[in-house]
C-alpha positions in Angstrom: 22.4 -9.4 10.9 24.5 -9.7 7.9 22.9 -9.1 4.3 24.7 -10.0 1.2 24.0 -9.8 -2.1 24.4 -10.4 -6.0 23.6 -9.9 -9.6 21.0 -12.6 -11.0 22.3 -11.7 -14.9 18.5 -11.5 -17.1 16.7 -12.2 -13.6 17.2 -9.2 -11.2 19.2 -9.2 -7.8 19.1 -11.6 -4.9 19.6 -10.6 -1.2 20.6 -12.9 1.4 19.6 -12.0 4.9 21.1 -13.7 8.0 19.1 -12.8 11.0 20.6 -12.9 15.0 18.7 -16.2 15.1 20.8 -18.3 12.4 18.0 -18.2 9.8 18.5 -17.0 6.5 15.8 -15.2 4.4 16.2 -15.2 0.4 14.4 -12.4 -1.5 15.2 -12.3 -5.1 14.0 -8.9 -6.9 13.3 -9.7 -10.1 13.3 -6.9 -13.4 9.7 -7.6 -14.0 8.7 -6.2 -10.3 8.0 -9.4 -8.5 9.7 -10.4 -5.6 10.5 -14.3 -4.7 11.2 -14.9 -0.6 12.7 -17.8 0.5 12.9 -18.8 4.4 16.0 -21.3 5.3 16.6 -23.1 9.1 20.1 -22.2 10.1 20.4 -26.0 10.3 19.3 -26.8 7.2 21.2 -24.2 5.0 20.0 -26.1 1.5 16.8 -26.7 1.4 13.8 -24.0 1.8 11.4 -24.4 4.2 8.5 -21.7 2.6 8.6 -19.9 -0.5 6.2 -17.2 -1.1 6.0 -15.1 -4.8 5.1 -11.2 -4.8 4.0 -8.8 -7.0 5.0 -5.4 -7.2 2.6 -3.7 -5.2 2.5 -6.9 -2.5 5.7 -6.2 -2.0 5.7 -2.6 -0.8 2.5 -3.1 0.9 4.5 -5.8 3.3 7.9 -3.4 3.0 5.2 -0.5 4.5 4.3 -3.3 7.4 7.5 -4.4 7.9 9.3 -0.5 8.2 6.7 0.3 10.7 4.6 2.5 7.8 1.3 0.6 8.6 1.5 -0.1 12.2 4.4 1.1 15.0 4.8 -0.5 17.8 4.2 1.9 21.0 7.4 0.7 22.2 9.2 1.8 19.1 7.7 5.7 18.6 10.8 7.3 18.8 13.0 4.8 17.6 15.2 5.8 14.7 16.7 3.4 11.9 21.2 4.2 11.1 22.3 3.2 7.4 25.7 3.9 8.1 25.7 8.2 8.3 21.7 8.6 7.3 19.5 8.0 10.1 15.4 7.2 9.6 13.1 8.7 12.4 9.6 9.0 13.2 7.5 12.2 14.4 4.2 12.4 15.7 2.7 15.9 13.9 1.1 18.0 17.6 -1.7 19.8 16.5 0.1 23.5 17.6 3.2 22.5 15.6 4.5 24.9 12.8 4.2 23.2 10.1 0.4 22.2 10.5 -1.4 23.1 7.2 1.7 24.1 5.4 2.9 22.2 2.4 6.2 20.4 2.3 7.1 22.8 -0.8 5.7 25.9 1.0 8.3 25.3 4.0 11.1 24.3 1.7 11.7 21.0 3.7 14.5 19.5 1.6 16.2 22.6 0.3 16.0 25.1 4.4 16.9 21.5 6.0 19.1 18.9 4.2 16.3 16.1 5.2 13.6 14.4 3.2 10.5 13.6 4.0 9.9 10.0 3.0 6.3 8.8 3.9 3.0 10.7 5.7 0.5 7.9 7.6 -2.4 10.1 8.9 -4.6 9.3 11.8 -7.5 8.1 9.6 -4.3 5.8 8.4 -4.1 7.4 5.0 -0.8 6.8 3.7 1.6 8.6 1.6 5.1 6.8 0.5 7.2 9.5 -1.2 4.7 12.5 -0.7 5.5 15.4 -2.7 5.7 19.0 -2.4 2.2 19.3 -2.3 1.3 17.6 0.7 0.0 19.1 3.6 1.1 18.6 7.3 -1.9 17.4 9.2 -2.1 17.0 13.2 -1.3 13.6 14.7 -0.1 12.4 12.1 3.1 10.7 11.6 5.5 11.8 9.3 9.0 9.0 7.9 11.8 11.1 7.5 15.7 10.1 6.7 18.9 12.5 6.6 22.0 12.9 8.9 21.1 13.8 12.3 23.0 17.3 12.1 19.9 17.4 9.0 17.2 15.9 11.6 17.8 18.3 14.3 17.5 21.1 11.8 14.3 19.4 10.9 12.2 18.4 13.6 13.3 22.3 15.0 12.0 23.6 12.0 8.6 21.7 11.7 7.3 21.6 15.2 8.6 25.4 16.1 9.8 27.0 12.9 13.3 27.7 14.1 16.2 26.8 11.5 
């Protein structure tokens, strides 16, 4: 996959994304929050095939289905995401782990383990992108997080036995 992308001066930021396939998707972010996505053939490099206009909220609804926030494939539970050194991973929350009931700001998450904690979806599929230091750890549900893996290991000890 190759991704490139530029400045749109008084528009916002276009990203072109070439997938394995030879397709090309075009998604330009505009400063007002909505987002434009443009799908090209590989053999037809010029002209758009669909076109489809976001809003804000749209758009990180789909981002949320895309990253796996609203549904995970079974075959991809303990897949983790590299960007370059940070690595994104998913855990499943077991109802005897250590962290159940505490509060990401009781434990200290970010400051005892180097990682963050980047989205909550619960089992009732009650999500929480960004959730702060006030959220709770609840059993079987399944908790985004992203930080070196030295930072992960640290992590997932920390939360499912409370070892550092």
């Amino acid at each position: 996959m190759t991704i490139r992308e530029s400045d749109l001066p008084n528009i916002g930021r276009k990203f072109e994304v070439e997938v394995r396939e030879g397709n090309k998707l075009v998604i330009v972010v505009h400063d007002d929050g909505r987002r434009e996505l443009y799908h090209f053939y590989h053999d037809q490099p010029e002209d758009s095939v669909s076109m489809i206009t976001l809003d804000d909220n749209e758009a990180r609804y789909v981002a949320a289905i895309i990253g796996g926030l609203a549904y995970k494939p079974r075959a991809l539970e303990t897949v983790d995401v590299a960007l370059d050194d940070l690595i994104i991973e998913w855990y499943k929350i077991e109802t005897g782990s250590y962290c159940v009931g505490k509060s990401i700001g009781e434990m200290q998450v970010r400051k005892k383990t180097g990682a963050s904690i980047i989205a909550a979806v619960e089992k009732g599929h009650g999500k929480h992108i960004n959730p702060g230091v006030d959220y709770k750890f609840l059993p079987e549900s399944t908790i985004v997080v992203i930080g070196e893996r030295k930072h992960l290991k640290v992590l997932k000890n920390y939360l499912f036995g409370g070892q550092i």
